[in-house]
C-alpha positions in Angstrom: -170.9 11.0 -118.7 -172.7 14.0 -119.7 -176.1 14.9 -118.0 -178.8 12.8 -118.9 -181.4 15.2 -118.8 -182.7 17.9 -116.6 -185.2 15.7 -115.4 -182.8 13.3 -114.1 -181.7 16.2 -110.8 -184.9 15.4 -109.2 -183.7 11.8 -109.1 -180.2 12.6 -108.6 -181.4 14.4 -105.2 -183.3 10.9 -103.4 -182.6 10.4 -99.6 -179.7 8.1 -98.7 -180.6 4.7 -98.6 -178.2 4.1 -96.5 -175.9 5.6 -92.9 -173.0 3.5 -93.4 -169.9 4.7 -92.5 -167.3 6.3 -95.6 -164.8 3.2 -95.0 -167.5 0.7 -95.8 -169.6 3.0 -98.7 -165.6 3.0 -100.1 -165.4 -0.9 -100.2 -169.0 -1.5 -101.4 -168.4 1.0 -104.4 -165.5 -1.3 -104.9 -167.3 -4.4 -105.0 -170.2 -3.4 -107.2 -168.1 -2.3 -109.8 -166.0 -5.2 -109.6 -169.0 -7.6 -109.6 -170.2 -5.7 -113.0 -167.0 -6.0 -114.7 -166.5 -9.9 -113.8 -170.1 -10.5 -114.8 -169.7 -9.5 -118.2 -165.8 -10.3 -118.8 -165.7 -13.7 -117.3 -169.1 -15.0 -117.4 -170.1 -13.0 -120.8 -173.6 -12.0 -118.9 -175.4 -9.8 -120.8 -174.8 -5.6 -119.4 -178.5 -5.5 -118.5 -178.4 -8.1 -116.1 -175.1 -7.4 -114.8 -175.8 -3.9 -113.8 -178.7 -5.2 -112.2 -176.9 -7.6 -110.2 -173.9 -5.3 -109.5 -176.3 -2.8 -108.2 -178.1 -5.1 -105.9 -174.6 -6.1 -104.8 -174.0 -3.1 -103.7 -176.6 -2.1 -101.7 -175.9 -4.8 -99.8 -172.0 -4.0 -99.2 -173.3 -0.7 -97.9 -175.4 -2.4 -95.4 -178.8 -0.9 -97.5 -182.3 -2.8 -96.5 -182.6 -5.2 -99.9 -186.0 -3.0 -100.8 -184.1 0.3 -100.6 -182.1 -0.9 -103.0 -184.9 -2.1 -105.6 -186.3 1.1 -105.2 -183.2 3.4 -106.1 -182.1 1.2 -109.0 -185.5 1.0 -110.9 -186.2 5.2 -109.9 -182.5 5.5 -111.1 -183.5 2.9 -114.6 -187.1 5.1 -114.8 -185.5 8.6 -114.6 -183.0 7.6 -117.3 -185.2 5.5 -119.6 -187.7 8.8 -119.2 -184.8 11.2 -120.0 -183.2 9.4 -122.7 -185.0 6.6 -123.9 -187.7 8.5 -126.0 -185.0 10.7 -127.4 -182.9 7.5 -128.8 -185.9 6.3 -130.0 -186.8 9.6 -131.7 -183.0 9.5 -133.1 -183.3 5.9 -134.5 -186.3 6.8 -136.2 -184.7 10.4 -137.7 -181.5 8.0 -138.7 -183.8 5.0 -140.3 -185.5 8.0 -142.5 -181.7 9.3 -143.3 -181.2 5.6 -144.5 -183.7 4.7 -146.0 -184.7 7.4 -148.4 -180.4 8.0 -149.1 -180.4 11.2 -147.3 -177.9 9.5 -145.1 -176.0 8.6 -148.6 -175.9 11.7 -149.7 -174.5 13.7 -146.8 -171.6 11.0 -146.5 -170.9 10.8 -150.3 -170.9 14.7 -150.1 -168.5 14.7 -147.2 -166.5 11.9 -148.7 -165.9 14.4 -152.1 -165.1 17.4 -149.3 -162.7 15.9 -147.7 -160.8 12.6 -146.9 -157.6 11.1 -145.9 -156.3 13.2 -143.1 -158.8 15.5 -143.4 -161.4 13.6 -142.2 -161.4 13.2 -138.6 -161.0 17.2 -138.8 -164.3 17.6 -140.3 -165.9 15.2 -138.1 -164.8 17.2 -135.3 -166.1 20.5 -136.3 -169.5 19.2 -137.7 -170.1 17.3 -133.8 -168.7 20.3 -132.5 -171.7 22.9 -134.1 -174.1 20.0 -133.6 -173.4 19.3 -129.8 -173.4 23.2 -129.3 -177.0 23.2 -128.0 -177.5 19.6 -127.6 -177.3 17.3 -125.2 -174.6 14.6 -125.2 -177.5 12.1 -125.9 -179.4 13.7 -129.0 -176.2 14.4 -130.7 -175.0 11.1 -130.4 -178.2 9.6 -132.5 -178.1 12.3 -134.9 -174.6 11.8 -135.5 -173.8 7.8 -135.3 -175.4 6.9 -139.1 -173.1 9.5 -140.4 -170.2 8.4 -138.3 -171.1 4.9 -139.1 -171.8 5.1 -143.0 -168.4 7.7 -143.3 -166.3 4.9 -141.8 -167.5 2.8 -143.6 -167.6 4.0 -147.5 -164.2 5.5 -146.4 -162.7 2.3 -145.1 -161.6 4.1 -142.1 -160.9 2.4 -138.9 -164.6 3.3 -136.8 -162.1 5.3 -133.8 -160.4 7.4 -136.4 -163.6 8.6 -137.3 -165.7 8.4 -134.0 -163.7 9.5 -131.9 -163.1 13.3 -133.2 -167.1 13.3 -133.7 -167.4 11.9 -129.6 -165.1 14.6 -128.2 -167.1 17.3 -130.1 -170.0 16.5 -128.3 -168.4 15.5 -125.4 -166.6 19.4 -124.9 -169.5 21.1 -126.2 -171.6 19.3 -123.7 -169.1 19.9 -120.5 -167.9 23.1 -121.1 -170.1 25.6 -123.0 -173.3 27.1 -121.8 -176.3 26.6 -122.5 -175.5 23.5 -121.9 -177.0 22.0 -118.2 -174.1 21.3 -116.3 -172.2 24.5 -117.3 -175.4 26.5 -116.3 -176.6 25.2 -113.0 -172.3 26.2 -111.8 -172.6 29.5 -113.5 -175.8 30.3 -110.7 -174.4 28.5 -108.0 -170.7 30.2 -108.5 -173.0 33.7 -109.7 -169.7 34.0 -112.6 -170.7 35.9 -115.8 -172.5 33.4 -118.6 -170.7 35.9 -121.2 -167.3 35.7 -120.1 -167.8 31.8 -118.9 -168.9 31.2 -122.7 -166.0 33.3 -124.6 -163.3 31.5 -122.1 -165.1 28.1 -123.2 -164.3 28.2 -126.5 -161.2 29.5 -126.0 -160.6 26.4 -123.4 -162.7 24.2 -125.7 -160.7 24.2 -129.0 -157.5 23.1 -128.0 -158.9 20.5 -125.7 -160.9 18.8 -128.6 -158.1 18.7 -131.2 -156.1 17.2 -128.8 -158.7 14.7 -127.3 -160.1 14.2 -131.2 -158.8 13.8 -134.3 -154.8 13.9 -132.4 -155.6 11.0 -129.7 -157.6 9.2 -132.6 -154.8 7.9 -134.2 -153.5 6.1 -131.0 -157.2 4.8 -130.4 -157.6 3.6 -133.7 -154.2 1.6 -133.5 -155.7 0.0 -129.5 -158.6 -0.9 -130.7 -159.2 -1.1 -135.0 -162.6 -1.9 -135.5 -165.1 -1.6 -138.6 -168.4 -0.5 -137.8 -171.2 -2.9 -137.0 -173.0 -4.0 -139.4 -176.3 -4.4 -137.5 -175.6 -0.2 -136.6 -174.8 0.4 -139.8 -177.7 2.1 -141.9 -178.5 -0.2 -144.7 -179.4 0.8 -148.1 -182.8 1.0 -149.2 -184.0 -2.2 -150.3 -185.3 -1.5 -153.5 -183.3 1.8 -155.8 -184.9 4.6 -155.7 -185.5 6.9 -158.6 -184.3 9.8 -156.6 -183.2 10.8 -152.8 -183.7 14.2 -151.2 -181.4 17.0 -152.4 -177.9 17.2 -149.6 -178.9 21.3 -148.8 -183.0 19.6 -147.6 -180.8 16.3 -145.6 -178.6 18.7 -143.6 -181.6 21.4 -142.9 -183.6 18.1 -141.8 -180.4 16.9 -139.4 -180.1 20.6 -138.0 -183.3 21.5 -137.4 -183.1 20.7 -133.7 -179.9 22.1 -133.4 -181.2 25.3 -134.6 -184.4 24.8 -132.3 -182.7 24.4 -129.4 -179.8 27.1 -129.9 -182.4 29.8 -130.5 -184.2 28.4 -126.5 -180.8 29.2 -125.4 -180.5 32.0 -126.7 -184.2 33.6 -125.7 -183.2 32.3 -122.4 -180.3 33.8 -121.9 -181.2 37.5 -123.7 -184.9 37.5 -122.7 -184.3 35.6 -119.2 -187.9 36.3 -118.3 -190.1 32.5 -118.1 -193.3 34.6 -118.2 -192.1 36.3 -121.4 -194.8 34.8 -124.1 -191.7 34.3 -126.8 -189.9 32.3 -123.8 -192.8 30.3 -123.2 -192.8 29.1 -126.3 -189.4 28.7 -127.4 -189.1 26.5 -124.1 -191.8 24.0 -125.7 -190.3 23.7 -129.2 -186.6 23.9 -127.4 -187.2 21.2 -125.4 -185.1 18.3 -126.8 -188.2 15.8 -127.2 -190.0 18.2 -129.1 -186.9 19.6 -131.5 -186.1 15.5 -132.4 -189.8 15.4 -133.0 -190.0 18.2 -135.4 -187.1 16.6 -136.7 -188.7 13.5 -137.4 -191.8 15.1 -138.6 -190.6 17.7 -141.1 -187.8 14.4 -142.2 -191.1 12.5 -143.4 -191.6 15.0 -145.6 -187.8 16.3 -146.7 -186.3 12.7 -146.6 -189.3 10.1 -147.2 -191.8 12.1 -149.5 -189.1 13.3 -151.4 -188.1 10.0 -151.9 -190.7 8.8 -153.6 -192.2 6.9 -149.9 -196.0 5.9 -150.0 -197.7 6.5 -146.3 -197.2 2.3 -145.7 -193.8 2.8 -147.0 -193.3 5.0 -144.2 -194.9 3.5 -141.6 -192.9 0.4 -142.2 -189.7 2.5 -141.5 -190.6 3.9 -138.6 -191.6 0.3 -137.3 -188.5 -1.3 -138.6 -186.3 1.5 -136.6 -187.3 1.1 -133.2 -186.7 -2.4 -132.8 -182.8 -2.8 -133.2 -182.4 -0.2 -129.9 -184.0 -2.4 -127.2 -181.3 -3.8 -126.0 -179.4 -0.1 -126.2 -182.4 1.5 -123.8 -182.0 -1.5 -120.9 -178.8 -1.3 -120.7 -178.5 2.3 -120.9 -181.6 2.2 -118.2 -179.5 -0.1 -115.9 -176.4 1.9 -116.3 -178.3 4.6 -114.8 -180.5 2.6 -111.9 -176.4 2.0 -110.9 -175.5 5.4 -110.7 -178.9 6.1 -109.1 -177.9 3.3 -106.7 -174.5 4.8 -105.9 -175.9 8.2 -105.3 -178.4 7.3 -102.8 -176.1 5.2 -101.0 -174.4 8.4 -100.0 -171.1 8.2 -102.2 -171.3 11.8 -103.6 -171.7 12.8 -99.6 -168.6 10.4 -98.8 -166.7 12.5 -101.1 -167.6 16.2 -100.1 -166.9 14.9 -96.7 -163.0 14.2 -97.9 -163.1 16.9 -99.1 -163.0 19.6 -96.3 -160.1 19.3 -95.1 -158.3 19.5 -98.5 -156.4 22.9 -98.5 -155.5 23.2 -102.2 -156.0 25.8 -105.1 -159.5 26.9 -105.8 -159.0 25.7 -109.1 -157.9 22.7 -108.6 -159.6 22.2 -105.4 -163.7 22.5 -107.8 -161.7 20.0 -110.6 -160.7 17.3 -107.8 -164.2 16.9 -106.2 -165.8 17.1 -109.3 -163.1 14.6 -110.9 -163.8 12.6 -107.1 -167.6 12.3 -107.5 -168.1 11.7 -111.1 -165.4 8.7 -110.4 -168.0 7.1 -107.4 -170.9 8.2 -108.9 -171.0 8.2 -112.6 -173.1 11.5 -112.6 -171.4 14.4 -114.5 -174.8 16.6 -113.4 -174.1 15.1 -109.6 -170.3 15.9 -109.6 -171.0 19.6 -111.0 -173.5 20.3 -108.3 -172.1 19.3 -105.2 -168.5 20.8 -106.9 -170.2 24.1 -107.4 -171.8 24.1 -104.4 -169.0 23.4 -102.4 -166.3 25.9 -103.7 -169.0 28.6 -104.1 -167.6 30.7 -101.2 -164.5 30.7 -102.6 -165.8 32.6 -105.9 -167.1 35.2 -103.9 -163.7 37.0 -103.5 -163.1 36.2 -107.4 -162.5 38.1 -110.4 -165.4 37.5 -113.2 -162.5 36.0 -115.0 -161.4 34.0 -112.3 -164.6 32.8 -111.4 -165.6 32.0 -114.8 -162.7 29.9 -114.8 -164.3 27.8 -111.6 -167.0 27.0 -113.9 -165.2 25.5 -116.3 -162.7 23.6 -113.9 -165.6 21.5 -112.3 -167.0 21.1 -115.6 -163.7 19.7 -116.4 -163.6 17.6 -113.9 -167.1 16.3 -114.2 -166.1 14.2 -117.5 -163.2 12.2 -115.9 -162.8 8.8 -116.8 -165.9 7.8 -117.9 -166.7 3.7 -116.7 -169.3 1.5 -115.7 -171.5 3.1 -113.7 -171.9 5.8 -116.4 -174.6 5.7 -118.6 -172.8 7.3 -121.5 -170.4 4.4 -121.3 -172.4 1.9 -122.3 -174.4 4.0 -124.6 -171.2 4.6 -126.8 -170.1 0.6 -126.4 -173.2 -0.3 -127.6 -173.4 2.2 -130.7 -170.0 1.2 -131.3 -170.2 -2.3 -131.0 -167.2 -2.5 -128.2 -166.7 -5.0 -125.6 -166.2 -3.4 -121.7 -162.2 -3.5 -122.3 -162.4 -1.6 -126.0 -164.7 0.8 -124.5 -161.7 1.7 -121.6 -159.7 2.5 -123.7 -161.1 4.2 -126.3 -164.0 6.4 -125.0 -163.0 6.3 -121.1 -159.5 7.0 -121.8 -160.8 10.1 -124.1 -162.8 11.5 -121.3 -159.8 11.5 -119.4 -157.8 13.5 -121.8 -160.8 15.7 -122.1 -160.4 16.9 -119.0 -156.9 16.8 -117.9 -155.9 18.7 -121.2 -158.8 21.5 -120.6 -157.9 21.7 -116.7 -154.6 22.6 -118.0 -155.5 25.0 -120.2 -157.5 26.8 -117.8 -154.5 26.7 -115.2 -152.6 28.6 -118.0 -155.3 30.8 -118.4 -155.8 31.7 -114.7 -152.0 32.5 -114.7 -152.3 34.7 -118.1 -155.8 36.9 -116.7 
C-alpha cells in the first residue's frame, strides 16, 4: 500500500534479523504468505491472529532466532498502530459526528441531486482525487468511507461502483504526486525537479485514475456486487433532529485538514527553510494528527452544536465511535508487524541483490525493483527507497524531464499488487466488509492497474519529451 506514515522509516530501517541465504528468504516469504491465506480461508481464523501466526512462521522458514522474530513483528504492529491507529480513530470520531448530527446526510443527499447514474463514480473520483492531494492514503480513507458508504447506499449502487473510483483517487494522489512522502523522499534521492515531477504527475495521474476508477469499476462491481455493511454504515441519528448543519459548514468541516495540510506543503516546498518561524508552525498544524484533530474539534461545533447536541450528547458520540474500529486497528497493526517481519528478514535486500545484474531501461529498470520489493515486502515507502536509491546514478546523466519521469516510475511501481502483507489491504477489506478473495480482486487487482496503466503512460511520455 501507500506509506503508513513518516514515522514508520525509522522502523522500516531495523537490522536484519536474519543471514539466510536469498534461496531460503524466497521460500519462507512463500510460506508465510501461504500460511496467512489458509488460516483465514480454510480455517476462517480471525486476520489478527493469522498475521500473527503467518509472521511467526516466517521467521522461522528464514532460519530467524524465535525472539527476533517477536521483536520485529510487535516494533512492526507498534510503528503502524502509532502511525495510523490514532488517525483512524480521529477519523471514526470526525465520521460518527458527520452521522450523527446529518452532516453526513446532507453532503450525500446533495451529491445525490448533483449527480447520479453514470455520473456518479465520476464525481467520486474527482472529490477523492482533491481530498487525497495532500493526504495520506490513510486519513483520506476515514474521511471518505461514510460518504462512500451512505452514497452507495441511498443510491442503491453496488459498494465497488462507488468505492472504487473514490480508492484510486487516493490511491494516485498518494503514489504519484508530491507532497506526498513517497514521491518526495525519490525526488531528493534522484535530485529531479519537484515542479516538473509535479506537472508530469498530473499529467500521468489523470488518465491512470479514469482508467483504474470509475472504467475498471464496472468490471469490479460485476466480480464482486456487494452492498455496504451495515455495521460501517453511518446510522441515522436516533432521535430527528430539528435541524442539521448547513452542506457549505459540512464540506468546510471535511476539508479542513485537507486545506491544513496542502498549505504545510506548500510552505515547505516555497519557504523550504525548517527554522523559518511560519514553517515551524505550519509543520505542527500540518501534521496529519493535528489537521484530523482540528477537524474533530472545529466538527463539534459546525456538525454537533449546530445540531442542536448538549455537551453529554456529545460525549456519548465520541464514545460510541471508537468502539466499532478495534478490530480494524489489530488487524491493520498485524498487517504491518508482517511487513515489519518481512523487512527485517532481509527480503527488500534479497531483491536489490537480483537486481544488479539486470541490464534493462532506466525506466523500467526503477518500476521493476520497486514493483519487486513492494511484492516481498508490502512497503510502498520501502520499495520507493531502496528503488530510488538504487537507480540514482543513473539520473545523474538525465534530463530534468527524464528524471522526473524516474520518480514517477518507482512510484508506479511501488503500488503493485497490493496483498497480504500490506497493511492497506486489510484496511480496505475491513472498511469494506470483503472476505481475503473479494479483496484480490477488487482493490489488489486495482493497484495493479494503477500502476501498469501509469508506467505506460510515462513510457509514452519519455518517448514524446
Amino acid at each position: 500500500m501507500t506509506s503508513l506514515s513518516v514515522e514508520m522509516l525509522a522502523a522500516d530501517a531495523a537490522e536484519p534479523i536474519t543471514s539466510a541465504g536469498n534461496a531460503q528468504l524466497g521460500i519462507a516469504v512463500l510460506a508465510g504468505i501461504a500460511v496467512i491465506v489458509l488460516l483465514i480461508t480454510k480455517l476462517k481464523m480471525h486476520a489478527f491472529l493469522a498475521l500473527t501466526i503467518g509472521s511467526l512462521a516466517l521467521g522461522s522458514f528464514a532460519g530467524a532466532a524465535p525472539a527476533d522474530t517477536i521483536a520485529s513483528f510487535t516494533a512492526g504492529l507498534g510503528s503502524t498502530v502509532a502511525g495510523v491507529g490514532v488517525l483512524i480513530a480521529l477519523g471514526a470520531i470526525l465520521g460518527k459526528l458527520l452521522a450523527d448530527s446529518g452532516g453526513a446526510d446532507q453532503v450525500v443527499d446533495t451529491i445525490l441531486a448533483k449527480a447520479s447514474g453514470r455520473a456518479m463514480p465520476w464525481a467520486m473520483v474527482l472529490i477523492a482525487s482533491i481530498i487525497g492531494l495532500p493526504l495520506f492514503f490513510e486519513v483520506g480513507i476515514v474521511l471518505m468511507i461514510p460518504v462512500v458508504l451512505l452514497v452507495a447506499k441511498r443510491g442503491n449502487y453496488s459498494l465497488m461502483r462507488i468505492g472504487i473510483p473514490a480508492l484510486a483517487g487516493l490511491s494516485v494522489m498518494h503514489g504519484l504526486i508530491p507532497p506526498h512522502p513517497g514521491p518526495l523522499v525519490a525526488i531528493d534521492a534522484l535530485d529531479a525537479n519537484l515542479g516538473v515531477t509535479l506537472a508530469l504527475g498530473v499529467l500521468v495521474a489523470i488518465p491512470t485514475v479514469i482508467i483504474a476508477g470509475p472504467v475498471f469499476s464496472r468490471y469490479a462491481a460485476r466480480w464482486v456486487d456487494i452492498k455496504p455493511p451495515e455495521n460501517m454504515i453511518p446510522q441515522r441519528p436516533s432521535e430527528d433532529l430539528d435541524r442539521r448543519p448547513s452542506f457549505g459548514a459540512t464540506l468546510a468541516t471535511i476539508l479542513l485538514p485537507v486545506v491544513l495540510m496542502l498549505l504545510n506543503a506548500l510552505v515547505e516546498i516555497v519557504v523550504d527553510n525548517p527554522e523559518n518561524g511560519l514553517q515551524k508552525v505550519t509543520m505542527v498544524i500540518g501534521s496529519p494528527l493535528i489537521a484530523l484533530l482540528a477537524a474533530v474539534l472545529v466538527g463539534m461545533f459546525t456538525l454537533g452544536r449546530a445540531a442542536g447536541f448538549t455537551k453529554d450528547r456529545l460525549a456519548g458520540t465520541v464514545e460510541k465511535s471508537l468502539a466499532p474500529i478495534a478490530g480494524i486497528l489489530l488487524i491493520v497493526g498485524a498487517g504491518g508487524g508482517f511487513k515489519q517481519t518481512l523487512i527485517d528478514a532481509g527480503v527488500g535486500q534479497m531483491i536489490l541483490d537480483f537486481s544488479e545484474s539486470w541490464s534493462i531501461p532506466a525506466l523500467l529498470l526503477g518500476w521493476l525493483i520497486a514493483v519487486a520489493i513492494r511484492l516481498a515486502t508490502g512497503s510502498a515507502t520501502v520499495a520507493t527507497i531502496s528503488a530510488a536509491g538504487l537507480v540514482a546514478p543513473l539520473a545523474a546523466d538525465m534530463s530534468t524531464s527524464h528524471a522526473a519521469l524516474l520518480v514517477l516510475a518507482v512510484g508506479a511501481g511501488s503500488l503493485f499488487f497490493s496483498h497480504v502483507n500490506d497493511a492497506g489491504f486489510w484496511l480496505v477489506k475491513e472498511y469494506f466488509g470483503m472476505n481475503v478473495g473479494q479483496t484480490v480482486k477488487t482493490w489488489s487487482v486495482m493497484e495493479t492497474i494503477i500502476s501498469v496503466v501509469a508506467m505506460a503512460f510515462i513510457l509514452l511520455l519519455s518517448l514524446l519529451l
